[in-house]
N, C-alpha and C positions, 0 to 999 in steps of 0.2 A: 397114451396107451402103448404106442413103439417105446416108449423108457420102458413102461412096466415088463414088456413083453422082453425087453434086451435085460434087465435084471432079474427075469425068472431063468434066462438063461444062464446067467452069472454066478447067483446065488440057492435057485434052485426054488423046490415049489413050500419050504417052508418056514419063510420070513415071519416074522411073527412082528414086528414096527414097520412103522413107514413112514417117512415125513416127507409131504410134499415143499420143495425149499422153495424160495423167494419174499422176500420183504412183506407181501403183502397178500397171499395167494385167498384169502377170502374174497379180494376183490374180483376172482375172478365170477361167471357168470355162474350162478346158483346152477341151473340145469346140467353145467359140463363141467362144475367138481361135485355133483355128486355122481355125474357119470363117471371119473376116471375113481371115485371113492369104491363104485359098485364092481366096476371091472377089476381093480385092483383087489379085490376080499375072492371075485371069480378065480384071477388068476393064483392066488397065493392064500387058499382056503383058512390057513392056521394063522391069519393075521388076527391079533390081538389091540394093536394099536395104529389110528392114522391121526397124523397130527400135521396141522399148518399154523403159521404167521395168518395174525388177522389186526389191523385196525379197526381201533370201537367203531369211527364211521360208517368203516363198510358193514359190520357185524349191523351195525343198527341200520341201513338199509334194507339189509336182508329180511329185516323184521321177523318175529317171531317163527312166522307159517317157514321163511327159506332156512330157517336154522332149524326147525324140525324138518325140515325135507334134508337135508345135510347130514343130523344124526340117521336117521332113518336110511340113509348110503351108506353109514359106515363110519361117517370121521368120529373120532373120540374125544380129540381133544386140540386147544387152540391154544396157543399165545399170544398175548397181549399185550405191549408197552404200555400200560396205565398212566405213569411218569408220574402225576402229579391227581390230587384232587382239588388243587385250589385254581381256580378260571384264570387267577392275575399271571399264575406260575404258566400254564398250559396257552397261554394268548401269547406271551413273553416268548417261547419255544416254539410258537408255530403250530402246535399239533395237529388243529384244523379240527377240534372238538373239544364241547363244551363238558362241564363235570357230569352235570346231567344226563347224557347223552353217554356217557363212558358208564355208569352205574346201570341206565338201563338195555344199554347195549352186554353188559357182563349179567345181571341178571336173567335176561333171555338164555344166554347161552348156559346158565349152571340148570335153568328152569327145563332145559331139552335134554338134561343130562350129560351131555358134551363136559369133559373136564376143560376148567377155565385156570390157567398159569399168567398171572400178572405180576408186569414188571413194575417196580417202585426206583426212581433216582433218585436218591439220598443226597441232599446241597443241591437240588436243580433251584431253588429259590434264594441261595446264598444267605449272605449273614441276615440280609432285611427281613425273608419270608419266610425263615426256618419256624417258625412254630407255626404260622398261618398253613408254610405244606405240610407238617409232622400232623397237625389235627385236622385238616382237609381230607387229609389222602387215608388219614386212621377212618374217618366218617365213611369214606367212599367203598373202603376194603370191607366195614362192617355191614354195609347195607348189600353190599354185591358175595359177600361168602365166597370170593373163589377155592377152590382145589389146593391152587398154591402160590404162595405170595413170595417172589423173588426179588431178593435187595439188591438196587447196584450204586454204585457212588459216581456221581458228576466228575466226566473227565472234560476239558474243551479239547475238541476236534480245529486242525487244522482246517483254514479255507470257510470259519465260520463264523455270523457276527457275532456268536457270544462271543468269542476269545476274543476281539476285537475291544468288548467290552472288558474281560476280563482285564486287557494289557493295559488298557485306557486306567481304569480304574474305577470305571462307570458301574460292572459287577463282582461284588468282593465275595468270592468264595469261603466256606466252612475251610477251613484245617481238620487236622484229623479229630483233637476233641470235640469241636463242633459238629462233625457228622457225626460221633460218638453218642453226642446231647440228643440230636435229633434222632438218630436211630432208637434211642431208650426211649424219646414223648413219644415218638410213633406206638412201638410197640408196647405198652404202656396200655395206650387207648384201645388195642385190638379187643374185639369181642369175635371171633371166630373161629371156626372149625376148620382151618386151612394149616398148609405145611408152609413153616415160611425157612427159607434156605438165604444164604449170604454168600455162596461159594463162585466166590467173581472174581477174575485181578483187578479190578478196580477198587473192592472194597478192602477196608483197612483193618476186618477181625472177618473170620465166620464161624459163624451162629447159625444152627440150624434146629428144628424141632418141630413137631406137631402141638399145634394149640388147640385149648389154650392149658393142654398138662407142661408145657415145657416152658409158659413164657414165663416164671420170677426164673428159673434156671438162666435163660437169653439174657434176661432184664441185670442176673449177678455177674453173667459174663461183659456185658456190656459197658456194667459200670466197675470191673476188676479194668477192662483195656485203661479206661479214661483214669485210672491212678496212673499209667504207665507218661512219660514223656512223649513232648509229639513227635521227638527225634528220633521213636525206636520203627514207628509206622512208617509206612513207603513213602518216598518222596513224591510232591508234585511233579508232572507231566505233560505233556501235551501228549493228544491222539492222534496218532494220521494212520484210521482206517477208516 
C-alpha cells in the first residue's frame, strides 16, 4: 500500500494498468492481494486493469471461492506459464503440477471472469515428445479457453540441468523447422476463442491473431517460414537470465 501510495504520487490519480510484479504473486495470501487490489482501485479510481504472475498450483489452491474473492477486489487478469500439457514434459521441467491440475486451475479463473494469458514453450519436449507436447498442450488450451495464448520457444538457461542435458546429448532440441512443425500441429488442433500472439525473442517467426478467424492465415504463415532455410532463422543460444 506505501508502493501504491509513492506511485499516486509519481504518476498521479489516473493510472488506468497496474501490474503487481513478482514471479509468483498469486501465492501470496488471498485476504492481502485482494486488500492491496481494493486499495489500489481506492487510490487510482480510473484503473481499468490489475494484473499479476500466478502458478496453476497456487491458482488451484486458491480454489474457486478465493479467485472469486480476487475478482470481486479488482484483479482482471493473470498470467500463467502453462509450458506444457503433457505430464512426461512438465515432471522432466519440474513444474511441480500435474496437466490436470493446470486445466482446472485455468478454467476456474476464465469461470470468475478474470482474463487468463497462457504461456506455451514450443521444443520443451525436444525431438522425442514434439507431437505428444503439440497435442497435449492443444487438448489442454482447448478445454481451458483462455483470453490469450502466448508462444515462446525453448531456450537452455545457464546453471541448469537441462542444458547439462542438452550438452551431453541426453536432450536433443528442435531446430528451427522443427519448432516450425510443432507450432503448425499445435495450432492446427486449436478449437478456441482466444488471441494467440508469438512476439518473443526466442521465437523464430511471429504470428499473431485472434481465433479461430485467423488460424489457416497463422497455419499459411507458418508453413511459408518452414520453406525458408534454417540458416535464415536466429542462431542457437544459451540463456543467462
Amino acid at each position: 500500500m506505501e508502493d501504491i501510495d509513492s506511485a499516486s504520487k509519481s504518476y498521479g490519480p489516473n493510472v488506468k494498468t497496474l501490474f503487481f510484479p513478482a514471479g509468483n504473486t498469486i501465492a501470496m495470501k488471498t485476504d492481502d492481494l485482494a486488500a492491496i487490489c481494493i486499495y489500489a482501485r481506492k487510490v487510482f479510481p480510473d484503473l481499468e486493469r490489475i494484473t499479476v504472475y500466478g502458478s496453476s498450483q497456487y491458482i488451484h489452491k486458491k480454489g474457486r471461492r478465493g479467485l472469486k474473492q480476487l475478482a470481486d477486489a479488482g484483479l482482471n487478469r493473470i498470467h500463467v506459464g502453462l509450458e506444457s500439457g503433457n505430464d512426461d514434459i512438465l515432471r522432466h521441467v519440474k513444474k511441480g503440477v500435474d496437466a490436470k491440475r493446470q486445466i482446472e486451475a485455468g478454467q476456474w479463473v476464465v469461470a470468475t471472469g478474470i482474463e487468463l494469458s497462457l504461456y506455451v514453450v514450443l521444443g520443451l519436449g525436444g525431438v522425442v515428445l514434439t507431437d505428444p507436447h503439440a497435442d497435449a498442450t492443444a487438448s489442454a488450451l482447448n478445454r481451458i479457453n483462455p483470453d490469450f495464448i502466448r508462444l515462446r520457444t525453448f531456450v537452455p538457461k545457464i546453471n541448469t540441468p537441462i542444458l547439462d542435458e542438452v550438452e551431453s546429448g541426453k536432450f536433443k532440441m528442435l531446430g528451427p523447422h522443427g519448432v516450425l512443425k510443432e507450432t503448425e500441429r499445435l495450432v492446427r488442433q486449436l478449437k478456441v476463442t482466444s488471441y494467440l500472439a508469438s512476439d518473443h525473442y526466442t521465437n523464430y517467426i511471429d504470428v499473431h491473431g485472434k481465433l479461430p478467424e485467423s488460424q489457416n492465415q497463422i497455419m499459411e504463415q507458418i508453413k511459408a517460414a518452414y520453406q525458408l532455410p534454417e540458416s535464415q532463422f536466429r542462431s542457437f543460444f544459451i540463456g543467462d537470465q
